[in-house]
PAGU-750918 format. One record per atom (N, C-alpha, C): residue in one letter; x, y, z. Coordinates in steps of 0.2 Angstrom, whole numbers, plus 5000, padded with zeros to 4 digits. Layout:
<gupas>
AXYZ ...
</gupas>
This chain:
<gupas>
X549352935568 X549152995566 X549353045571 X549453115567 X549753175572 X549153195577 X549653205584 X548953225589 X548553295585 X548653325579 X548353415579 X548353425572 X548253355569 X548253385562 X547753415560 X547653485557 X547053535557 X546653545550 X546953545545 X546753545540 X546353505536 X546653435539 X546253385537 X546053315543 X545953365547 X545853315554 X545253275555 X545653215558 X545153155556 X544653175567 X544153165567 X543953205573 X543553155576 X543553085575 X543253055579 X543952985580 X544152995586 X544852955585 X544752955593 X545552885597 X545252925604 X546052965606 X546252975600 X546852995602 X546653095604 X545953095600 X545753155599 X545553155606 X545053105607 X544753125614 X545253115619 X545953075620 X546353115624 X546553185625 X546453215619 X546953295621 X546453335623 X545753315623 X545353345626 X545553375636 X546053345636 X546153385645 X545853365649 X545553435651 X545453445655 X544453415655 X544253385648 X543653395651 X543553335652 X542853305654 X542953215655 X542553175650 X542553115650 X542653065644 X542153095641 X541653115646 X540753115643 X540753185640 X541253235641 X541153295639 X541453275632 X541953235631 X542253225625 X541953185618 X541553125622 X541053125618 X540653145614 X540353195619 X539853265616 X540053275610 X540753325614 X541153365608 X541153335603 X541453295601 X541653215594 X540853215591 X540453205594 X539753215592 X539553265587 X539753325594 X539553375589 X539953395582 X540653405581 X540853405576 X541153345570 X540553305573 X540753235566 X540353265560 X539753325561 X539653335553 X540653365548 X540853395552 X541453405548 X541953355546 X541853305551 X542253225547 X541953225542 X541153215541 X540953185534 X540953235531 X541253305529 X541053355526 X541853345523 X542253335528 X542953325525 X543153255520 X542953195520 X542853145517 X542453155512 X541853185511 X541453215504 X541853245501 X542253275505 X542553335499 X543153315496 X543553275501 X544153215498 X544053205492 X543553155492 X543153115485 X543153175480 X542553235483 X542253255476 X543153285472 X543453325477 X543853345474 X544453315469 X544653245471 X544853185465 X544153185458 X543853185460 X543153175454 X543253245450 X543453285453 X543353365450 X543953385445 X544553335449 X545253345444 X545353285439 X544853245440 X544753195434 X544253215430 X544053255428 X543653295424 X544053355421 X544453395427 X544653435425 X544953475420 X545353435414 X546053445412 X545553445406 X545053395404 X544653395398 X544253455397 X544053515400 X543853585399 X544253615394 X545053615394 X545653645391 X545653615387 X545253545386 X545653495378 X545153525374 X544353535377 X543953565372 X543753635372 X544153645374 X543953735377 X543753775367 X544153755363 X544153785354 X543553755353 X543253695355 X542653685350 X542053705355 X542153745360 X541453745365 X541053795359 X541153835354 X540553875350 X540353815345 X540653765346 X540153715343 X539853675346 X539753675351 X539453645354 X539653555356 X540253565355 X540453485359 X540153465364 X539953405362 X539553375370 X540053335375 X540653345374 X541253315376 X541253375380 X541353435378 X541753495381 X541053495389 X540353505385 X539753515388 X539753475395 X539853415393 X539853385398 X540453375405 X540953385402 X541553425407 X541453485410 X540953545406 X540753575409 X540253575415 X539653535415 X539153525418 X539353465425 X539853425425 X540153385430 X540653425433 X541053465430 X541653515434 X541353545438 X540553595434 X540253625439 X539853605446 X539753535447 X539153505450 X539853505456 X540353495454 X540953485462 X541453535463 X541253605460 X541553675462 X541453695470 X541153675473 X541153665480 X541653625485 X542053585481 X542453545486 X543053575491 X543453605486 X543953665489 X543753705492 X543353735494 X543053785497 X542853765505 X542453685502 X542453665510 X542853635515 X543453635511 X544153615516 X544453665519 X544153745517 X544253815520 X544053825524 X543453805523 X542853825529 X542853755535 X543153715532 X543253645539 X543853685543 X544153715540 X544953735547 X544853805548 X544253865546 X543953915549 X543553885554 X543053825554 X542853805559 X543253785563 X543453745564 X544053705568 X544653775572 X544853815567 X545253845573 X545253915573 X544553925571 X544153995574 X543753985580 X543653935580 X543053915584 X543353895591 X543953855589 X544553845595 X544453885603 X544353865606 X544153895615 X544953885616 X545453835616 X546053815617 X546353875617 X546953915622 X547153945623 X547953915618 X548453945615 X548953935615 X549654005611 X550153975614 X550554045614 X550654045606 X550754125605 X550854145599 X551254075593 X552054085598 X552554035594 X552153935594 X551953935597 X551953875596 X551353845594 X550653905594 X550453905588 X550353875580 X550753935578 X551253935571 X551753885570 X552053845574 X552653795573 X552153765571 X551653745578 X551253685576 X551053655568 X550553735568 X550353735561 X550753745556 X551353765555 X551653765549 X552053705549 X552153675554 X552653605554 X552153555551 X551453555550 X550853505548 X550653535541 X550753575538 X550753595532 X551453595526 X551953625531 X552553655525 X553053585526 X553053555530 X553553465531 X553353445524 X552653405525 X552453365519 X552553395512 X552353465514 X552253515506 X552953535503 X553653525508 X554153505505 X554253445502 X554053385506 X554253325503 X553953305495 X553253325496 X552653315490 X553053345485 X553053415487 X553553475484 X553853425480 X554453415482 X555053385478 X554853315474 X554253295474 X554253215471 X553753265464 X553553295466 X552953335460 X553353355455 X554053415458 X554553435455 X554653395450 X555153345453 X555353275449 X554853275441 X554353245442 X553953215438 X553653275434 X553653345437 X553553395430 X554053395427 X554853385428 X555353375423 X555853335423 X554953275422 X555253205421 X555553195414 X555453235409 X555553225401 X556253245401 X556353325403 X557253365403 X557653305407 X557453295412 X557753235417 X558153175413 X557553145411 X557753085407 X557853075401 X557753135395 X557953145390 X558553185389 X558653255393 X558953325392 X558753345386 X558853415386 X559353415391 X559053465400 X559753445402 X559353455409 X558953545412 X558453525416 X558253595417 X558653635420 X558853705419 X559253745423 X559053785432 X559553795433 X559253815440 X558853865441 X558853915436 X558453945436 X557753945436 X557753905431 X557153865430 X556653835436 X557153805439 X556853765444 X556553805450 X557253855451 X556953895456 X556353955454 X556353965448 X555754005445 X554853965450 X555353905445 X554653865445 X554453865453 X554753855460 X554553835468 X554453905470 X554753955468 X554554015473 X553954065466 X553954045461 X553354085459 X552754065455 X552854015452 X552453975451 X552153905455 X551453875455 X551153815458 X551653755454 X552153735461 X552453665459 X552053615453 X551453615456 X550853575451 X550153585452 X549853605449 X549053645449 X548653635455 X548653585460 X548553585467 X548753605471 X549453615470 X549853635478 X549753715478 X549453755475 X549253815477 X549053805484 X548653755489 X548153755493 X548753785500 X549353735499 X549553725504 X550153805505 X550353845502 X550353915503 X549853965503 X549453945501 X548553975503 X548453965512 X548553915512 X548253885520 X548653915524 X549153905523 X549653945528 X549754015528 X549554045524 X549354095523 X548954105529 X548454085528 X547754105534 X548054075540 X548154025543 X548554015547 X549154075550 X549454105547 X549754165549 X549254215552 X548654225548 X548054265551 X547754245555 X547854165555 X547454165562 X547454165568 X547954185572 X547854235578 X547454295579 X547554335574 X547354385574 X546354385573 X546254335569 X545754325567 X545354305571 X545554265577 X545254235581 X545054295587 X545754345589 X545354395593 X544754405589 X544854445583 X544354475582 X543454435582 X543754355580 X543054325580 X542854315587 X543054305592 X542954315598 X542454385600 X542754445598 X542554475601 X541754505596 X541954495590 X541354515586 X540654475586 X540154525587 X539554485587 X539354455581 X538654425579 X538454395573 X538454455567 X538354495568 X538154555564 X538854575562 X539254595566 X539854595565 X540254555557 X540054505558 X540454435556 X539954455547 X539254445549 X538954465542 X539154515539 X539254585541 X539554625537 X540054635536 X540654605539 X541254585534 X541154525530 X540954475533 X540754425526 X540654475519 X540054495519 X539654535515 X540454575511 X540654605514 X541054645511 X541554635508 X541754535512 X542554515509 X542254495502 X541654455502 X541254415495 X541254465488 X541054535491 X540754575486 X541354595484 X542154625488 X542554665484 X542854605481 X542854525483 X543154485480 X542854495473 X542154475472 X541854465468 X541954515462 X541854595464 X541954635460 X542754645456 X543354635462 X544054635461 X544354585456 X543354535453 X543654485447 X543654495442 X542654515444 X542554545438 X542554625436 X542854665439 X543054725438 X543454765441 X544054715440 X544654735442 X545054795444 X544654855440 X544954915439 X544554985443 X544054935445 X543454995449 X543755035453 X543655105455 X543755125460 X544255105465 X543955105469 X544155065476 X544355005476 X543954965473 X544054905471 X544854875470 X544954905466 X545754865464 X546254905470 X546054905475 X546554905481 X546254875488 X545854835486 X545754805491 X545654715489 X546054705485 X546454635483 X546654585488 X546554605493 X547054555498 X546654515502 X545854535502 X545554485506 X545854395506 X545754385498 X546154305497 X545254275500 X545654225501 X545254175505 X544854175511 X544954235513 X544954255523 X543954215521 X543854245516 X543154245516 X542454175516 X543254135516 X543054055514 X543054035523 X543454065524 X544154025532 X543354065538 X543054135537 X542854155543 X542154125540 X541854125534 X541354095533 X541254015537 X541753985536 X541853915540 X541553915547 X541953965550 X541753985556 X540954005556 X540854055553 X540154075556 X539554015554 X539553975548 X539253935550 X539153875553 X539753875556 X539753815563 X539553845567 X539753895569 X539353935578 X538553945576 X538154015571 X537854015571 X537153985569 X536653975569 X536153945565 X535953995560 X535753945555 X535153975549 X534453995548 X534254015550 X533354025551 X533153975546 X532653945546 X532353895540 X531853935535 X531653995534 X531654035526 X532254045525 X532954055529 X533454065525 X533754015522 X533753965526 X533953905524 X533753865516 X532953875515 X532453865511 X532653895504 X532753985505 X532954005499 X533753995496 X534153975500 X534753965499 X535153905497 X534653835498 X534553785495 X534253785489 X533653845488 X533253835480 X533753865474 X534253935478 X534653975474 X535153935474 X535553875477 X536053865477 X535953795471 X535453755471 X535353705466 X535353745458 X535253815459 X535353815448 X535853835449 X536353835453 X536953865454 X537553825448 X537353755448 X538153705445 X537753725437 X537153725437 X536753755427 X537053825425 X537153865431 X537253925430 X537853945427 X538353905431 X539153895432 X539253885423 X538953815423 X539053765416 X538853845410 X538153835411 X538153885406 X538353955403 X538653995410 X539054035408 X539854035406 X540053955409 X540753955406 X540553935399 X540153895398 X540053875390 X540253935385 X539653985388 X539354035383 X540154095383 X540454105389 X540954155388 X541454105383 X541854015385 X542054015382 X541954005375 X541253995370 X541054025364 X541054075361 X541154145366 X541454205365 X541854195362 X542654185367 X543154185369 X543554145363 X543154065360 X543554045356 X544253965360 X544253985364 X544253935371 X544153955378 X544353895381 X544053875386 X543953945392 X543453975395 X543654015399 X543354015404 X543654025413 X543553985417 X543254045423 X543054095421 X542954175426 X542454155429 X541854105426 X541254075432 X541754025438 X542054015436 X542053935442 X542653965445 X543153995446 X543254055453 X543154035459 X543354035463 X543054025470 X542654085473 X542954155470 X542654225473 X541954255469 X541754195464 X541254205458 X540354165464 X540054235466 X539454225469 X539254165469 X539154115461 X538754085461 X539254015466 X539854035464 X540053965467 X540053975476 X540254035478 X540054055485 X539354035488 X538854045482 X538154025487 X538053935488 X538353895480 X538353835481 X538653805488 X539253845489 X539653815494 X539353815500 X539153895502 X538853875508 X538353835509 X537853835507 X537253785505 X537453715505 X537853715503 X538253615503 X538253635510 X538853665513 X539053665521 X538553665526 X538153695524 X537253695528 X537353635531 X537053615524 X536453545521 X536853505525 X537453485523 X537753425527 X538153445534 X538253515537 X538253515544 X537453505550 X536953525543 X536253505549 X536053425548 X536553375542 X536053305542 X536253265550 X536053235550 X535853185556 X536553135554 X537153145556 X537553105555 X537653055560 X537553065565 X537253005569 X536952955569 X536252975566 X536052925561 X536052875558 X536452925554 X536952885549 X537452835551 X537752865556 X538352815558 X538052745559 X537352755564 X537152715567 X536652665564 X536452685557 X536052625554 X536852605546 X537152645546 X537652625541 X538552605546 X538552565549 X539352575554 X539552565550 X539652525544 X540252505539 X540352575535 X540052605533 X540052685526 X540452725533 X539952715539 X540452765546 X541252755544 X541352685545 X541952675546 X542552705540 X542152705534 X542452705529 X542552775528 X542052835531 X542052885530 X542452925535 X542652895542 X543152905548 X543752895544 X543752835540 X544652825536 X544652885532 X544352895526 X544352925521 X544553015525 X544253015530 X544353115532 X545253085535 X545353035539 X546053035542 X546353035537 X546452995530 X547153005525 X546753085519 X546453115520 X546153155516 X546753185515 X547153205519 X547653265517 X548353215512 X548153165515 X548953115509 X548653095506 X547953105504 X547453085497 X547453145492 X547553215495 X547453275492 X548253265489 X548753275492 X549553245489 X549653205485 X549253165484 X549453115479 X549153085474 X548653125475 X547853095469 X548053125460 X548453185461 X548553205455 X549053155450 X549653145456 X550053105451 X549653015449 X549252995452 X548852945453 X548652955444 X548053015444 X547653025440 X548353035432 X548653065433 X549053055427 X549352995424 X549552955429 X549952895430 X549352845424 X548852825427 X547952815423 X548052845418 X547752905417 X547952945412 X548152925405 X548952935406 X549652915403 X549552835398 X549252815404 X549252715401 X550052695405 X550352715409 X551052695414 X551152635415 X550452605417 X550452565420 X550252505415 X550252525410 X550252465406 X549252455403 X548852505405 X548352505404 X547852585407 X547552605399 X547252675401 X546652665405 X546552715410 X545752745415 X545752795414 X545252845409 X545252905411 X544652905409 X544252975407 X543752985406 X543652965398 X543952955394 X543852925389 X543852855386 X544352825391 X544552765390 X544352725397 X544052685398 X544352645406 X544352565403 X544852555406 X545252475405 X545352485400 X545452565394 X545652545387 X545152535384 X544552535386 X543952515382 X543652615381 X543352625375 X543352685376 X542552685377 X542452755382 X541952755385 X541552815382 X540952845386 X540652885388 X540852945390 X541253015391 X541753055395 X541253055402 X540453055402 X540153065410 X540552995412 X540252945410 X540252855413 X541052855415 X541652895410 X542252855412 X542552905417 X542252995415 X542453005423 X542252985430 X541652965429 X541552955436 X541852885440 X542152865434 X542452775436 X543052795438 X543552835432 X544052855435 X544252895441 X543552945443 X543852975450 X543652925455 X543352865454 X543052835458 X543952775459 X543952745454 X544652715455 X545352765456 X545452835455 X546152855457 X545752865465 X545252885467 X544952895473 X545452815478 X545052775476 X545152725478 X546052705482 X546452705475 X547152705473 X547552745478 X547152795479 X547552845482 X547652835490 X547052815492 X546752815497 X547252735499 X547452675496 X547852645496 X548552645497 X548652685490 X549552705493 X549452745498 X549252805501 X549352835508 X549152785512 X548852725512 X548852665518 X549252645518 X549852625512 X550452585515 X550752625515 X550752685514 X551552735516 X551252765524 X550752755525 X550752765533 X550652715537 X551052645533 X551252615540 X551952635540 X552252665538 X552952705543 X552552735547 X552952755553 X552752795559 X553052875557 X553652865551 X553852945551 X553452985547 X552952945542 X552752945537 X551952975538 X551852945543 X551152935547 X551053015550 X551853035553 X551853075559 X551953135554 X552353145550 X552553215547 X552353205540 X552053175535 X551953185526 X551153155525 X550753145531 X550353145529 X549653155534 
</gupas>
């Protein structure tokens, strides 16, 4: 494994507690202690977000009949929304991680670092995704034009996940900058920009043309990356905590039944609640992030060593799990391999859509998390694509 991989770093290793320096074993200890709730928050999220993209695709099959109430559609509904939180908390695991960074490093070799950990693999991934979106022109023709293909890499998402990895570098690019300023900013600071990124995010979606509002577009995500941050440094008072747990559980009902209702407008599928910039899913997220940075994962490790272990593995391939889970789920899908898993079918036997997603994200979970074993026993494999 890479000594600094940031985005999906596995943080209990001893390769990690070597680059700790200058502190000593026991200081390193600590540290690894302290931030193993973000192992397990990264591994949670690994998972839920395969479960999320095996559900996914079935919102858009039934999106026409959601005015009738399809309980097919319903229920894609009510499972997509319960793990709308997953992607968000991969944002706020690398807002923690390198906002919070004490580690001095120069401008350039910052940026190498991190973009050489992101943009290697996201060209190799890049090219195999390419391939198999025109897999048909390829091997039928006639063949795609260059155009086409160059259309496709510089302006649209190679394939509906790899948004993440020019998003992240994105922030990455900000994050020098971001770190002065989180440095110097007090708590109050950090809450009234929070506040501010959320709300014009929020309004810039749903009221695009407001005022002021539709020129200040550009937050992005920043509000995912500093949120990260601010709640790994600061604490939550326990009535904050209380109401923000109570508000955040009708949040995935909320999500479900607002998509339902506007797609029954709409006539199909329409997806303006589940947004990342849409309130409800911002409250869910943070509230998950809480919950599972305050459990006792200590504990955990130490009455469950074997789920530890497997949750230590699970956060180290997360990022060649996130790369490879989608063509996994197609591959199933399709019937490729000679027999369907999806949420309609598994072993070909047809299911339940709850019962067969949850088996399907459980087996591409599985699958994936395998092939990125054997392709990291290469050492170049290990070092630079995953």
């Amino acid at each position: 494994m890479r000594k600094e991989k940031v985005l999906f770093l596995p943080l209990m290793n001893d390769r990690y507690s070597s680059s700790l320096g200058q502190g000593s074993l026991q200081e390193g200890i600590a540290s690894q202690h302290k931030r193993l709730h973000l192992t397990y928050i990264r591994a949670i999220a690994a998972c839920a977000v395969v479960q999320m993209h095996a559900i996914g695709g079935y919102l858009y099959w039934y999106g026409k009949e959601a005015a009738q109430f399809h309980i097919q559609f319903i229920v894609a509904d009510i499972y997509y929304s319960l793990l709308r939180w997953a992607t968000p908390f991969f944002i706020m695991i690398s807002g923690a991680l390198l906002l919070g960074n004490p580690k001095e490093q120069p401008l350039g070799v910052f940026l190498s670092r991190r973009m050489q950990r992101v943009m290697i693999p996201f060209v190799f991934w890049g090219s195999i995704y390419l391939l198999y979106y025109f897999r048909g022109p390829l091997w039928q023709g006639p063949l795609p034009k260059w155009s086409e293909i160059t259309y496709k890499i510089l302006y649209e998402d190679i394939y509906f996940h790899l948004w993440f990895i020019p998003m992240i570098a994105g922030l990455y690019l900000l994050t020098p900058v971001l770190r002065i300023w989180t440095r110097a900013a007090g708590r109050r600071d950090l809450e009234y920009f929070l506040g501010l990124i959320f709300l014009f995010n929020m309004l810039h979606h749903y009221l695009p043309g407001l005022l002021v509002v539709r020129h200040f577009a550009w937050f992005g995500y920043i509000g995912y990356y500093l949120l990260g941050h601010y709640l790994n440094v600061y604490p939550i008072g326990l009535p904050w905590r209380q109401w923000l747990y109570i508000i955040a559980a009708f949040m995935p009902l909320v999500s479900a039944g607002i998509v339902w209702w506007m797609s029954a407008q709409k006539g199909a599928y329409d997806d303006t609640a589940f947004v990342y910039s849409s309130p409800n899913i911002v409250l869910m997220s943070a509230a998950g992030f809480v919950l599972l940075r305050d459990y006792n994962w200590e504990h955990f490790a130490q009455r469950y060593p074997h789920l530890h272990q497997i949750a230590l593995y699970v956060a180290e391939v997360s990022f060649g799990v996130y790369f490879v889970h989608p063509l996994i789920l197609d591959v199933l899908k399709n019937g490729y391999l000679g027999i369907e898993i999806n949420p309609h079918a598994f072993l070909s036997i047809p299911v339940p859509i709850g019962i067969g997603g949850v088996l399907t994200g459980i087996i591409a979970t599985a699958l994936s998390v395998g092939l990125i074993s054997l392709l990291r026993l290469s050492k170049f494999v290990r070092q630079w694509l995953t």
